[in-house]
Phi, psi and omega in degrees: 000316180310306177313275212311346155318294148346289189292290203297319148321292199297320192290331175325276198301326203271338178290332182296320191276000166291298179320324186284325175262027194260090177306118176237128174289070191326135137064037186298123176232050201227028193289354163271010213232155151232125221223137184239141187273119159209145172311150169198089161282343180236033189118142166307327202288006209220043197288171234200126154243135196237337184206214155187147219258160172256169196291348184245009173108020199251155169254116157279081204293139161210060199292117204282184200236340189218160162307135166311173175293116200243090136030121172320325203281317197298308164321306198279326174302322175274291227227137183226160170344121143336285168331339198257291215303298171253008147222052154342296186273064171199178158301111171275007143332336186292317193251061191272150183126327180254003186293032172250352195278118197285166205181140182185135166279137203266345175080190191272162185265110167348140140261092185239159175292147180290354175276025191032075168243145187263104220243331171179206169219164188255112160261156151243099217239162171282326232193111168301340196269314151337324162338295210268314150333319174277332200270331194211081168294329167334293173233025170220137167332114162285189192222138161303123198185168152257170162184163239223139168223142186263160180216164160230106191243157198250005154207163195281147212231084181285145178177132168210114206194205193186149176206158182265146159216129174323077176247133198262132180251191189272349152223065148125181216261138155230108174304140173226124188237132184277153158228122191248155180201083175230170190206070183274144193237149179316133176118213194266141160225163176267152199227107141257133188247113179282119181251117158268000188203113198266139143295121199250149195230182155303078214283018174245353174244357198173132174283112161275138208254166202285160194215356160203132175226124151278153166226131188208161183257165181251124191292102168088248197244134206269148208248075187227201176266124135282116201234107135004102161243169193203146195248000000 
């Protein structure tokens, strides 16, 4: 009688964290609509369907495992070294050794209709309040959070360091120092970048900014808000 409790207990919980992590759209308002998630790394003319959103809002992620056929000239225009995808802001020297491992940032995930009307976008964040900082860091705050980017690398791609970057203000140098821990495996991965620390400034000379980020990859579909913008 105790197992068979057990067991009942155990199926419980696990149907709750399937449910919490089941990616969804507050307030979804395209339930007339058949609306497809797609990537467009190459262009509009070359879209990636990555999912498909349901009438109450849920994203039915179904993320291909390779990349379409792609044309030499598309390659070499589109898609780069790794070291350029994910550490532009750093010396990308740091990981020399992988520059063949090929690679492209998917940019944002879509909402378009199947009659191809482009009906909005997905961010994805731990914290709604992280918003107004990703659309304009310029003049909105951040917040301690995450936030998710999908990538594509075409072999699997390991790496664990940390690097600096300069940013120079008007009383003296702030250092932003990246930490990476990543363990990518071929095909699309979500990419999370964790602010673990703000610089805080004269928010009438400057908006402040994050000054320590972890970055990691997320094993399958990261368990945060998906949040609905709309054209």
């Amino acid at each position: 009688m105790k197992n068979a409790f057990l067991c009942i207990i155990s199926i419980l919980v696990c149907n709750f964290a399937q449910a919490q992590s089941q990616p969804k759209i507050k307030d979804y308002p395209f339930e007339s609509l058949d609306v497809d998630v797609l990537v467009l790394p190459f262009g509009m003319e070359h879209p990636i369907k990555i999912g498909h959103m349901s009438k109450s809002g849920d994203i039915k992620f179904d993320i291909p495992k390779e990349l379409p056929q792609l044309s030499k000239e598309m390659e070499d225009n589109f898609m780069n070294d790794v070291a350029y995808t994910l550490f532009d802001v750093c010396d990308t020297t740091m990981v020399a050794g992988n520059e063949n491992i090929k690679s492209v940032e998917t940019g944002a995930l879509s909402l378009w209709t199947t009659d191809k009307r482009y009906v909005g976008v997905i961010f994805t964040v731990s914290d709604e309040e992280l918003l107004p900082w990703i659309e304009d860091p310029g003049y909105n705050e951040p917040i301690l959070g995450s936030y998710f980017e999908l990538i594509y690398v075409a072999s699997p791609f390991n790496y664990k360091g940390e690097c600096t970057q300069t940013r120079m203000l008007d009383d003296g140098d702030a250092e932003i120092r990246f930490s990476y821990d990543l363990d990518l495996k071929p095909g699309f991965n979500f990419i999370e970048y964790k602010i673990d620390h703000i610089y805080k400034t004269d928010p009438n000379v400057m908006a402040s900014f994050p000054d320590k980020i972890s970055v990691s990859n997320v094993e399958d579909i990261p368990n945060c808000k998906w949040i609905g913008k709309y054209f």
